[in-house]
N, C-alpha and C positions, 0 to 999 in steps of 0.2 A: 356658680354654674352647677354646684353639685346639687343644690337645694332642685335645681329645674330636672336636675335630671331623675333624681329621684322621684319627685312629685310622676314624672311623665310614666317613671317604670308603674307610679302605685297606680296611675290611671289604668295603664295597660293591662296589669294583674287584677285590675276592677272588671274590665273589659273580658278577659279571662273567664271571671268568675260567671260574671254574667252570661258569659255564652254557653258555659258550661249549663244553668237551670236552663236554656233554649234550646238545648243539644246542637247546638251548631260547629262542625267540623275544622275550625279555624281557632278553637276556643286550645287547644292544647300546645298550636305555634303562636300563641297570643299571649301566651303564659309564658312559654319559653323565650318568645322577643323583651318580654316585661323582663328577666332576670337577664338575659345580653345586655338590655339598656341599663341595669342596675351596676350590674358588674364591667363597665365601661366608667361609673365611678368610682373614686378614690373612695368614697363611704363605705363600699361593700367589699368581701372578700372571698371572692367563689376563686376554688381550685379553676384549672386546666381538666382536671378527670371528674370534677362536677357539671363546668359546661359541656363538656364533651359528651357525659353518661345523659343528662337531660334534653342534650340537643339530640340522641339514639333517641331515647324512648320519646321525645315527642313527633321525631318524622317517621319513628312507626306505625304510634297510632296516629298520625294523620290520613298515614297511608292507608291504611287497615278502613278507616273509617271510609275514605272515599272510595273503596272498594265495596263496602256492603248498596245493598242493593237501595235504592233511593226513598222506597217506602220504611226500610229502617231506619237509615240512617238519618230522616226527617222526624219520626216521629218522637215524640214527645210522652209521650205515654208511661209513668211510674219514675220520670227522672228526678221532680222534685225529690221522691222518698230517697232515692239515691243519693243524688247532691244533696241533698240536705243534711242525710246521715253522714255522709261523707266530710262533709263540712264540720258537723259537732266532733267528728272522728280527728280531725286534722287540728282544729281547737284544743282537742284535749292532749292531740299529740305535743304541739305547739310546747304545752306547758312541762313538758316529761322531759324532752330531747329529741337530736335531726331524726335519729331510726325510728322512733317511737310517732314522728309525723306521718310517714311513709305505713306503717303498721295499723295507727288510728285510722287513716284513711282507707285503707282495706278492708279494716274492718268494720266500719260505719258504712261502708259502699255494697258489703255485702249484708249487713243488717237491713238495711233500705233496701234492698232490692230484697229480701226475704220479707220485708215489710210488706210491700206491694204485691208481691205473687199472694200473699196468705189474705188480702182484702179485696172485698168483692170486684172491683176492677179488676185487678189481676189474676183471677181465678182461673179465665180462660189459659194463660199460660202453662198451669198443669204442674207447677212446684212440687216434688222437686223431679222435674220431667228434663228430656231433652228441649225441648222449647223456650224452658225456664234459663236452663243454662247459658243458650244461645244468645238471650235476649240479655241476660247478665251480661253475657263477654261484650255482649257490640253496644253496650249502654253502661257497664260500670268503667271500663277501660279506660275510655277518654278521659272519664269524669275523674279517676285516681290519679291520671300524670297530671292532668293541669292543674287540681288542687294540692298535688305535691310538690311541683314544682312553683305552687303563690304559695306555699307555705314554706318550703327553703327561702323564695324569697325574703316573705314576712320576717323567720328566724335572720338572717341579716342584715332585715334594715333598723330590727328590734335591738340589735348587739350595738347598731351603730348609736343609740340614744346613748 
């Protein structure tokens, strides 16, 4: 039973990821259900003040997210550079340690997103402008809880091998 449940968390934190390059607003309690279902097995070993601190920060940005205005919160516009950097960030943290997951991801999310203001697409944004900023908060946000919290994951289901 534990092999099913694990498999189901890695789907979910695929699911996660995935929604994270869509910008889709679901993608950060999608992350957060993947590590509930993880931490419902014996395999995994998440505190009480790790679910607790990840289950905070993902129903705020969920909240936050479904509060910006619909034309943001859809668009699509400079997330891969985000996710993506964000992603090598969390890779590298992966290999360091849990703080250092959380830290690479900030800081690959804010590389990416300075990536795309400085290229001719994002130009219009105005880096480093009020604009620019804006569009960072409501677009790197999401994208750092959920791939922090599939990379806490990752870190325990890696420990469990």
């Amino acid at each position: 039973m534990s092999t099913a449940i694990i498999i189901i968390s890695a789907l979910a934190a695929l699911a996660a990821v995935g929604g994270t390059f869509m910008s889709r607003p679901w993608a950060p309690a999608a992350a957060f259900i993947a590590m509930l279902i993880a931490a419902s097995s014996d395999a995994t070993d998440f505190s009480a003040a790790t679910i607790i601190f990840w289950l905070a920060a993902a129903t705020i940005v969920t909240i936050i997210v479904m509060t910006l205005p619909r034309s943001v919160a859809s668009s699509t516009t400079g997330v891969p550079y985000i996710a993506g950097a964000a992603l090598c960030g969390l890779f590298i943290g992966l290999c360091i340690s849990h703080a250092a997951i959380i830290i690479g991801t900030v800081t690959g999310a804010l590389l990416g997103a300075i990536a795309y203001c400085l290229s001719p697409a994002g130009r219009s944004l105005g880096f480093p402008g009020r604009k620019a900023v804006n569009y960072l908060c409501a677009k790197a946000f999401p994208i750092v809880i959920t791939l922090c919290i599939t990379g806490e994951l990752i870190a325990a289901l890696v420990a469990t091998i």
